[in-house]
C-alpha positions in Angstrom: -93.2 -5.0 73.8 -94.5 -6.0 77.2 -92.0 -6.6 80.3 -93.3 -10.4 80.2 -92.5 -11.0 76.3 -89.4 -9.2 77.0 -88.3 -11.7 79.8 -89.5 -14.4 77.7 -87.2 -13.3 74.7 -84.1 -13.2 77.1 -85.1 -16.6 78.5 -85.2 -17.8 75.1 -82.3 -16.0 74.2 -80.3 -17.4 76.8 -81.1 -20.9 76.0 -80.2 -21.1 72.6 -76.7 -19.6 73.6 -76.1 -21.8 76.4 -76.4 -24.8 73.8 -72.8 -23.5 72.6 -71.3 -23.5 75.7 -72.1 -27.1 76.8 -69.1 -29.0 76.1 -69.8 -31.9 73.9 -68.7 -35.1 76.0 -67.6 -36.9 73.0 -65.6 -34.6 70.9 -62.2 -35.6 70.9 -59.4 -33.6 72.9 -57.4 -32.3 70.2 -54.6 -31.7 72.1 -51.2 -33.4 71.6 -50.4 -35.5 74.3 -46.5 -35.6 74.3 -43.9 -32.5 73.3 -40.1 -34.1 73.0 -37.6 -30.8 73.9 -33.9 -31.5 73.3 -31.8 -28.6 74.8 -28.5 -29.8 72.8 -25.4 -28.1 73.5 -23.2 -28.7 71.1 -21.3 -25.4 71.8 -17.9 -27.4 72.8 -16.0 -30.1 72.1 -19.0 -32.6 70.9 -19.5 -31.0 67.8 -17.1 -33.3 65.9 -17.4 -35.9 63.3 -17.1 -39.3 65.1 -18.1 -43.1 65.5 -17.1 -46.1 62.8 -18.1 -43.7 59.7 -16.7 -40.8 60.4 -20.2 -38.7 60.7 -20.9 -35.1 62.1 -22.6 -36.1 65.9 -25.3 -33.2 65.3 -26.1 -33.4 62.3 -26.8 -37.6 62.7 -29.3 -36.5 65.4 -30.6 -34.1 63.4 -31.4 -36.5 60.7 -32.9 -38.9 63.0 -35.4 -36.2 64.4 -35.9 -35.3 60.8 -36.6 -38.8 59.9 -40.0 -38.7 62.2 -40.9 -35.4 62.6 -44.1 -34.1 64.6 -47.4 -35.1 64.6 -50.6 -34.3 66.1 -50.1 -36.3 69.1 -46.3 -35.7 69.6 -44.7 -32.1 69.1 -40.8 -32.0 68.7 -38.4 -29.0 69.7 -34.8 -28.3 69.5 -32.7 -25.7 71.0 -29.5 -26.1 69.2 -26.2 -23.9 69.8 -23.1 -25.2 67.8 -19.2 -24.1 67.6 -19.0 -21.0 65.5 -22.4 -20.2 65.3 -25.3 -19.0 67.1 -28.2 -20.9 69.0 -31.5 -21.7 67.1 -35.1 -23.0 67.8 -36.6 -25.1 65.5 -40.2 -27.0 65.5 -39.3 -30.4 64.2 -41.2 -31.8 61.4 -40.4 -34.7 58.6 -37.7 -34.2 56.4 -36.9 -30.9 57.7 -36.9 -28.2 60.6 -38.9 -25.2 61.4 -37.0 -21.9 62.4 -39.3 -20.5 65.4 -38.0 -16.7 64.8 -40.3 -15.4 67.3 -38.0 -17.2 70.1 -36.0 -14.2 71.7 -33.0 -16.1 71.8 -32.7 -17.5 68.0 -30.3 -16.3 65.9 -27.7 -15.4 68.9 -25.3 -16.1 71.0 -26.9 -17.9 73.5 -25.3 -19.2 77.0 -26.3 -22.5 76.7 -25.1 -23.0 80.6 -27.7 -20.1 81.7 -30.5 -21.2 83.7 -32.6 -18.3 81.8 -31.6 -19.8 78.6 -33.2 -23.4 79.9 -36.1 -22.1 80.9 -36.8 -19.5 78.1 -37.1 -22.8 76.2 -39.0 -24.6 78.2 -41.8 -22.5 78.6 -41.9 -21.0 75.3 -42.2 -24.6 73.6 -44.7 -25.3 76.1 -46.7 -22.6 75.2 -46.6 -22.7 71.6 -47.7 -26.5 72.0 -49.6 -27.4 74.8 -49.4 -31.0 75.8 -50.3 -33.4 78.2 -46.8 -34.4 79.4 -43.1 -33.4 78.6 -40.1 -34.9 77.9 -36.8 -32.7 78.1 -33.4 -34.2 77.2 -30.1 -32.4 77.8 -27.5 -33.1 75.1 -23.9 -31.9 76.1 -21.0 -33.3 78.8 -22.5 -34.1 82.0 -21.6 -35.0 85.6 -22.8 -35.2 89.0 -22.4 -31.7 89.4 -24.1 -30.5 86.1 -25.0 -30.1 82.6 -24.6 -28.5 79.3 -21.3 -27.3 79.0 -21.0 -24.0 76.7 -17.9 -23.0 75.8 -18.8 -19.7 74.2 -21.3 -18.9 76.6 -21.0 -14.9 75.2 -19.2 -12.9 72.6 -16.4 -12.4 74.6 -15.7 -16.1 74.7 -16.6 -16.8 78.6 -17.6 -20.4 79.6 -20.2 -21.7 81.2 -22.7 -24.6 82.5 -26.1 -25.5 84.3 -25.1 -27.0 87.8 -27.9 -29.4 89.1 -29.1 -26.7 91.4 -29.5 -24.5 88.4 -31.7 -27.0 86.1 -33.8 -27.2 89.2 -34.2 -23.0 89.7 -35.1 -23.1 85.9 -37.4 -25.2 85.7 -39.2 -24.6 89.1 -42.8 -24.4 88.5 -42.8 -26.2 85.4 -43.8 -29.8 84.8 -41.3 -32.0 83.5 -42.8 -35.5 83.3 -39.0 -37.1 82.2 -35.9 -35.7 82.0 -33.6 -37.3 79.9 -29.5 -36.9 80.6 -27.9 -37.9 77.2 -24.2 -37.5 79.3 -22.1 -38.7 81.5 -22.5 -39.7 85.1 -25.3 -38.2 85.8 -27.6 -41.1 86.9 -26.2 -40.9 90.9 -28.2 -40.7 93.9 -27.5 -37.2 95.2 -28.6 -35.5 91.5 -31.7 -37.9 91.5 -32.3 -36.5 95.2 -32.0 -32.9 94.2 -34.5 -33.3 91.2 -37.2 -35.5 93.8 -37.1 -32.2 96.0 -37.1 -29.4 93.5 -38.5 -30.7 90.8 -42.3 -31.6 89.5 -40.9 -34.3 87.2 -41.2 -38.1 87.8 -38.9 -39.9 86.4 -34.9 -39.1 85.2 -33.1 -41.3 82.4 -29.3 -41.2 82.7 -26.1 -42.8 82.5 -24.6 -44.2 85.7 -21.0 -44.4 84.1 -20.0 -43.7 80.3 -22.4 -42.7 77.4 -20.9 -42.8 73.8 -20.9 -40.3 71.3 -23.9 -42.2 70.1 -26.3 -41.2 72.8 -29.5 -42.0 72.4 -31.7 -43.2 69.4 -33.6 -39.8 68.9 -36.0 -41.5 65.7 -36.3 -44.5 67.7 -37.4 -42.7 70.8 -39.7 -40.1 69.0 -41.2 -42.6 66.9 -42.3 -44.1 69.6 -43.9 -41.4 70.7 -45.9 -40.7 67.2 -46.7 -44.5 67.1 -47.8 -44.9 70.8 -48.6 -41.6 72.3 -51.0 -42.8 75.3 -47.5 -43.6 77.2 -47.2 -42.9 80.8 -44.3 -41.1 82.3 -42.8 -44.5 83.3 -43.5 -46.3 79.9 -41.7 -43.6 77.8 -38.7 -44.1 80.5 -38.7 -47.5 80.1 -38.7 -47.1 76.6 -35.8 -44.9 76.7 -33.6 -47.5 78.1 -35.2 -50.2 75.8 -34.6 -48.5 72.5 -31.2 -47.3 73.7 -30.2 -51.1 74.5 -31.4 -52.2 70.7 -29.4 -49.5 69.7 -26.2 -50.3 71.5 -26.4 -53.8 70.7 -26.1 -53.9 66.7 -23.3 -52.5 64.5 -21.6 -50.3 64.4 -22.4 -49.0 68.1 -21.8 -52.1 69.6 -18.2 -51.3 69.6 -19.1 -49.1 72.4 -18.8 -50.9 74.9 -18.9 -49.2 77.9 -21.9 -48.2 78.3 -24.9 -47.5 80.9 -28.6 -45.9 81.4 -31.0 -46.2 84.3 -34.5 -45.5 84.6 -34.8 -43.8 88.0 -38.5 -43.5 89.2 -38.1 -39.9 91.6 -40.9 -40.7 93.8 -38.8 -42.8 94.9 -35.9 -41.6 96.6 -37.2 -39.9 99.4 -37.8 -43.5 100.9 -34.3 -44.5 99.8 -32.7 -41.8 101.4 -35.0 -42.7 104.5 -33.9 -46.3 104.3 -30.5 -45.6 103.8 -30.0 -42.9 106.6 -31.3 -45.8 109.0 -28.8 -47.8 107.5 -25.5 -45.6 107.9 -26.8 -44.7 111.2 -26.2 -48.2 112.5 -23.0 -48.3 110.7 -22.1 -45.3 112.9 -23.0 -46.6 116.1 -20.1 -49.3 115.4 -17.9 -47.6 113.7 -14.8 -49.1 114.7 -16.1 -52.3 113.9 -18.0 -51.7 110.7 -15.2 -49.6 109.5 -13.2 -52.5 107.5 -16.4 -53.9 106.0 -17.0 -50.3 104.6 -13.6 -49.9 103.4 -14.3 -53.9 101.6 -17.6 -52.7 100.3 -16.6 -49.7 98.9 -13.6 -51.1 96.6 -16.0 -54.2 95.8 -18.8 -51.2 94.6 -15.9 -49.0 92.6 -16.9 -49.1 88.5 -14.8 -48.1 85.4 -14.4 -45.1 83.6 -13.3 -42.8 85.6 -15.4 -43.6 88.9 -12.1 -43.8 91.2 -11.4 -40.8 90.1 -14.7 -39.3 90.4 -14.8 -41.0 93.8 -18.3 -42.9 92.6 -19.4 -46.4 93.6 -22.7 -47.9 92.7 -25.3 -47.6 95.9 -26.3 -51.4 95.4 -23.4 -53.1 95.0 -22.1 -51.4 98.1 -25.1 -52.0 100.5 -24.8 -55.3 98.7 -21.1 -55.7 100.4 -21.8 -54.8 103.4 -25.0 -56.9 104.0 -22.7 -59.7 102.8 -20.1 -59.3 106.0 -22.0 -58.0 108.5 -23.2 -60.4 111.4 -25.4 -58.0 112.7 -28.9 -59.1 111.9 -30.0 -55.2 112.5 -27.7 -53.7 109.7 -28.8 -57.3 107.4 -32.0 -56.3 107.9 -31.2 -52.3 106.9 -29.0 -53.5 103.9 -32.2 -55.3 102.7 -34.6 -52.8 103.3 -32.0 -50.3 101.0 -31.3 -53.0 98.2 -35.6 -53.6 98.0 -36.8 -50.3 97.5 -33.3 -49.5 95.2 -34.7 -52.3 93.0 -38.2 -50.2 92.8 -36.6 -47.3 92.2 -34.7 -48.5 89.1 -37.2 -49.2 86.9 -34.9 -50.1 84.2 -31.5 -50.4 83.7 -29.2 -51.4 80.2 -25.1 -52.0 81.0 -22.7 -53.3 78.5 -21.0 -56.3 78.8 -18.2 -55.2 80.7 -20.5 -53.2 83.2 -23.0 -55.9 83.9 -23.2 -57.3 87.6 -21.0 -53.8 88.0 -23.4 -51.4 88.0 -26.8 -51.5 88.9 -28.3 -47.8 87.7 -27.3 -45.6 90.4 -24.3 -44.3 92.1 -23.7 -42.1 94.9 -20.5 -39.9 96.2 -17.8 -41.6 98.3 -14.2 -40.2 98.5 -12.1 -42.6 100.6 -10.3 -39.3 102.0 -12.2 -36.1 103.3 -9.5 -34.2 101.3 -11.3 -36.0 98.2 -14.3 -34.5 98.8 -15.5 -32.1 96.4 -16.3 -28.4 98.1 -20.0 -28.2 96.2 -21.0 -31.6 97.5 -22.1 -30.1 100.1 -24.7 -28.0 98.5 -26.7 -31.3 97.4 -29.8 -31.7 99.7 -29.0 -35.7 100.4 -25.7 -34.6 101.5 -27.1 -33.5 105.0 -29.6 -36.0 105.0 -27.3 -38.4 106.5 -24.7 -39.5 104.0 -21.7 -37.3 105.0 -22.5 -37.9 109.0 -21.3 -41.4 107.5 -18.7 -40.6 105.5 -17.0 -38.3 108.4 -17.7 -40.7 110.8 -15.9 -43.3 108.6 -12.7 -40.8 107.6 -12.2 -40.4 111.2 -11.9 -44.4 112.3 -10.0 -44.9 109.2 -7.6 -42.4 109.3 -8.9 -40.4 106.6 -9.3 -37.3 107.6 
């Protein structure tokens, strides 16, 4: 064959291959476009039989999860670790779950309150269904300080849990479009902080107070999810607190009635903090005169369950107080700036009966004695972005310290 046929073959050659590479502009992405990973940590003392009928906690989520299943456009995971028995993965589909063997951890003892043990998850559920966004929920005891309590973290019976600063190390890197908090008081303003700065996730769904046994609606929430899987970030948050308010509002959950989730948009807070640190720094120029209408606002913004204790008081109902006393039309106009982009932050918010006008979906640390402070709070990022300067300055005029 001649050089010039040759070339002419390859030419050929070439074009009929490249029409397999052209993507075809209207096939459909076949790509699911939400996976739903619970990290439940039953491993403690939630793994009871609770609530009106006397039913096992995990094993009524489990049947809710089992009541939807996956589909092609929404992919369920759980990584479950129970009292006297080890951790498992399983792919959730209707009627019934499937045991991902392949996961390093299933079938042991897992430390449900290692960051390894989070991530692990994360990214191997990730991987073995890629989707367009993510929605992780933690199941276990929570608080300001952390999640997922394991209390037989290792064969030898050691305890453990994820501090906030560990659920941001694990899942560094990763995107995390929501992260639910199916716990207590975790929904407060330095843990909302701590995620904006570490995390790449944009929106955290939480309880501000108290969350029942109950916790969330898992078929409600994934069904959603199968039915309407085109949700943004902020639509499935919002639904989140929607179907959780249906929920707690018809028998026999509505006897639980303290109850409380927030829908905290993380883009957010950075601004917050901003406006707030402009705020407390006024109230610490004039401390000595400011100092009784902070010691007013902060009993006015105190909430039940706990919260006295806990040294919490909701962040609006506070700034709230103090725009409410204060004749200084510099601090009114801080307090306002605050309460504004507070109400953007929340995007939605559900309290019981007895919580409503208490609580307005996010708290934020403040012991009325320095000896009351807890020795991590420290370690939270928005405590040095103004908020103990404040709280020192007001232990000192009020004799505190």
């Amino acid at each position: 064959m001649k050089a010039g046929s040759v070339a002419v073959a390859v030419v050929a050659l070439f074009l009929m291959s490249s029409m397999f590479l052209v993507p075809n502009a209207n096939a459909k992405n076949t790509q699911a476009k939400w996976l739903f990973l619970l990290y439940l940590d039953a491993d403690n003392s939630l793994d009871v039989y609770a609530g009106a009928h006397h039913i096992s906690v995990v094993e009524d989520d489990f049947r809710e999860l089992q009541s939807v299943g996956s589909t092609s456009d929404a992919v369920a995971y759980v990584l479950v670790d129970r009292v006297g028995g080890p951790a498992n993965l399983f792919k959730v589909n209707k009627g019934s779950f499937e045991e991902r063997k392949d996961f390093a951890l299933n079938g042991k003892e897992a430390n449900m309150g290692d960051p390894k043990t989070l991530k692990s998850f994360v990214t191997y559920a990730q991987a073995a269904s890629p989707t367009d966004h993510t929605l992780l929920i933690f199941w276990d005891h929570g608080s300001p300080r952390g999640v997922a309590w394991d209390d037989h973290a290792d064969e030898a019976g050691a305890t453990d849990y994820l501090s906030q600063w560990e659920v941001v190390s694990a899942l560094s890197g990763l995107k995390v479009d929501v992260i639910g908090a199916d716990e207590c008081n975790v929904a407060h303003t330095e843990v909302a902080y701590e995620y904006a700065m570490g995390l790449n996730t944009d929106y955290l769904v939480a309880a501000q107070t108290y969350t029942g046994w109950r916790g969330f609606p898992y078929d409600a929430i994934l069904r959603e999810l199968t039915t309407n899987p085109g949700m943004s970030a902020r639509d499935v948050a919002k639904m989140m607190i929607e179907q959780t308010m249906v929920l707690l509002n018809k028998p026999p959950y509505s006897g639980e009635r303290v109850n409380t989730h927030s829908a905290i948009d993380l883009s957010k807070l950075p601004e917050l903090t901003s406006a707030l640190r402009n705020l407390t720094d006024l109230l610490i120029a004039h401390m000595d005169t400011n100092a009784n209408a902070i010691f007013k606002a902060r009993g006015a913004a105190q909430y039940v369950y706990g919260a006295n204790a806990m040294n919490l008081v909701d962040l609006r109902t506070f700034v709230k107080s103090i725009w409410s006393q204060t004749s200084s039309e510099q601090i009114k106009n801080a307090c306002a700036r605050v309460i504004a982009i507070f109400d953007e932050t929340i995007v939605a918010v559900h309290a019981t009966a007895p919580l409503q006008g208490i609580v307005s979906g996010m708290g934020i640390g403040f012991p009325n004695h320095s000896w009351e402070m807890s020795s991590y709070y420290g370690d939270f990022k928005f405590a040095g972005e103004g908020w103990m300067d404040f709280l020192e300055a007001y232990w000192a005029v009020h004799g505190s310290v």
